[in-house]
N, C-alpha and C positions, 0 to 999 in steps of 0.2 A: 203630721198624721196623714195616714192614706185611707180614703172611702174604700172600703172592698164590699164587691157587688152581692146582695141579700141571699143570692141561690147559693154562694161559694160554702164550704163545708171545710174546715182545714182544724187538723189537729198535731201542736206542735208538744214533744215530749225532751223535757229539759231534765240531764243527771250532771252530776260532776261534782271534784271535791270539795271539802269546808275552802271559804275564802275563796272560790277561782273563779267570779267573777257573775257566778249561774243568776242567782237572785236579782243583780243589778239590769242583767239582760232582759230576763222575764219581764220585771215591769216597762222596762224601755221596748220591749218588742210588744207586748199587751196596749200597751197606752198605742204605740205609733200605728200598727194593723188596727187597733179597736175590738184586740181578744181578749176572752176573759180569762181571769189567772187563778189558777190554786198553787198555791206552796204547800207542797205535802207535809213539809216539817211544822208548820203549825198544827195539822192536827195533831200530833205527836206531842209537841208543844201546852196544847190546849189540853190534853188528856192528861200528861204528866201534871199540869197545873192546879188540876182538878181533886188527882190525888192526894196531892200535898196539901191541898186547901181544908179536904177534905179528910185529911188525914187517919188515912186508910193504910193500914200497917200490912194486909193481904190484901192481896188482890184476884178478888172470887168473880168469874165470869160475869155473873147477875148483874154486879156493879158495873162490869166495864162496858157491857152490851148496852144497859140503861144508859151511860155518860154518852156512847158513842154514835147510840142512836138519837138525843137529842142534841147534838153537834149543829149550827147553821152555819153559815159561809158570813153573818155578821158575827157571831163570835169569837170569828177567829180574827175579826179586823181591831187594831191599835188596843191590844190589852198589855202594858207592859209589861205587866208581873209575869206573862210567859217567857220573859227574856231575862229572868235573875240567872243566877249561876245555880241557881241549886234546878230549877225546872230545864235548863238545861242539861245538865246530866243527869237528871232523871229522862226525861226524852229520850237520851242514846240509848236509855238500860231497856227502857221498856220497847223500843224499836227493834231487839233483838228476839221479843216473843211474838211466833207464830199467831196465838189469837188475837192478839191484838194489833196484827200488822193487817192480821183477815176481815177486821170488826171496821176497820180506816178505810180500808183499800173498798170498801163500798161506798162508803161517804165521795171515793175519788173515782168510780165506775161511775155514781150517779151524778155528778160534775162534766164526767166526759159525752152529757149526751145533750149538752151545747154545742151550736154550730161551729163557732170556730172559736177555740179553745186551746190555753195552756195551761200543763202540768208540770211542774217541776220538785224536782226532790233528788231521790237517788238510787230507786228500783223503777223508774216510770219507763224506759225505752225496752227494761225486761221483764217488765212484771203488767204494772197497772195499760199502758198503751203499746203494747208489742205492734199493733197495725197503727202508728203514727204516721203520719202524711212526710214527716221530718221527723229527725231524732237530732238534737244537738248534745255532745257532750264535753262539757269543760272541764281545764286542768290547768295550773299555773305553777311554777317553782317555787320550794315549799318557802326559799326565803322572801320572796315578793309578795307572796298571800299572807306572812307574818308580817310584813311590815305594813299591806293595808290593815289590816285587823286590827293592828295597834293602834293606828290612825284615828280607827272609828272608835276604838276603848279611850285613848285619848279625850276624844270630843265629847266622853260619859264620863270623863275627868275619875278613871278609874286606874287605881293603882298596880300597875301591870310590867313587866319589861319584855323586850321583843324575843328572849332565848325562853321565857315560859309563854309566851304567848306558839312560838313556832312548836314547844312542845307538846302544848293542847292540841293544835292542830293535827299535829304528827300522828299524835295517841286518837282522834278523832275518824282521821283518813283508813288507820290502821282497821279501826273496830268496824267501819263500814264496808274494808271491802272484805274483812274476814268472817262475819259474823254467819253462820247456818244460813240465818233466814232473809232471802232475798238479798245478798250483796251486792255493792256498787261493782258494774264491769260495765266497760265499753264494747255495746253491740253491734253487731253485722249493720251494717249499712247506715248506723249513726256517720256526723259530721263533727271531726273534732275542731274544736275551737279553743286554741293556747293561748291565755289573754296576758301572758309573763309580761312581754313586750307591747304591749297594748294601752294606749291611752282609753278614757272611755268610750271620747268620740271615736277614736279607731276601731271600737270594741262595735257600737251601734252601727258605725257605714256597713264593718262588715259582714253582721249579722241582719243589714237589710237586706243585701245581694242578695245569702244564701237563703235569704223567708221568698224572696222574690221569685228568686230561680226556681225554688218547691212550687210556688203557687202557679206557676207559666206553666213547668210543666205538667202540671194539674190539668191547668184549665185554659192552657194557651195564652195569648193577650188579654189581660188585665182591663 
């Protein structure tokens, strides 16, 4: 881990697709700098979980404004139930409507006015942090990100094979960069990061450089 000095101000904006690697970075670059993290897809996450708990057959503004403004940044920490199969695809469907992507992206404007912060998800370098200090964006081959995925369903001793797993994926990547509202693109003066061929440790040395290289030239020597 590196001290970085109190005056410094840095905001880093993480997209890219299902599986390619973005999540494992975020918290190895949060932990190692000493920034703080949002995953944008738990609130997403967190509000899908909500409904189906809740089980709320419409979805009337009233209710979602209520859920989304009493949202905390502990809520969203180690709830598993956000991670079954059904609040996950409830999450994509609802990440497709405009007021609810409007009701969140506050929850992640008032996140962003931490000094040195990240945000990662999959509109943050076009949408939520257009002025990021950094913009990283990840992508990996669709069969290397099916065969991690399986890896980790594996270790949830969940009963899966890797040609439906690569087609979840597939149908996942697809809806995000198609969908009206706010889709996944890689923007003007992001830094792609292809972690196909990439160990982890190769993944972290080389996303020390390029946090480093942003912060120098920021702010000179360190």
């Amino acid at each position: 881990m590196i001290k970085l000095k109190k005056k410094i101000c840095f905001s880093i904006a993480i997209d890219g697709d299902s599986a390619s690697g973005k999540t494992t970075a975020s918290k190895f670059l949060a932990k190692y700098f000493g920034f703080k993290l949002l995953t944008s897809g738990k609130l997403y996450r967190y509000l899908a979980f909500r409904i189906i708990k809740d089980k709320k057959k419409k979805l009337d503004k009233i209710y979602l404004k209520k859920i989304s403004n009493n949202i905390t940044f502990k809520k969203l920490q180690n709830n598993k139930m956000m991670y079954s199969d059904n609040v996950t695809s409830y999450a994509s469907s609802i990440a497709k409507i405009k007021f609810v992507r409007k009701l969140l992206n506050k929850f992640q404007k008032k996140f962003s006015k931490n000094k040195k912060f990240i945000i990662e998800g999959r509109d943050i370098g076009s949408k939520i942090l257009p002025n990021a200090d950094l913009k990283l964006f990840f992508k990996c081959s669709p069969k290397e990100k099916a065969k991690r995925r399986l890896k980790e369903y594996n270790k949830e001793k969940r009963k899966i094979t890797l040609k439906e797993v690569k087609k979840s994926l597939k149908k996942r990547d697809y809806s995000d960069k198609n969908r009206k509202e706010s889709p996944l693109i890689f923007v003007k003066g992001a830094v792609l990061v292809d972690t196909t061929k990439l160990t982890i440790n190769q993944m972290e040395v080389k996303l020390k450089k390029i946090v480093l290289k942003a912060l120098k030239k920021k702010y000179g020597n360190l």
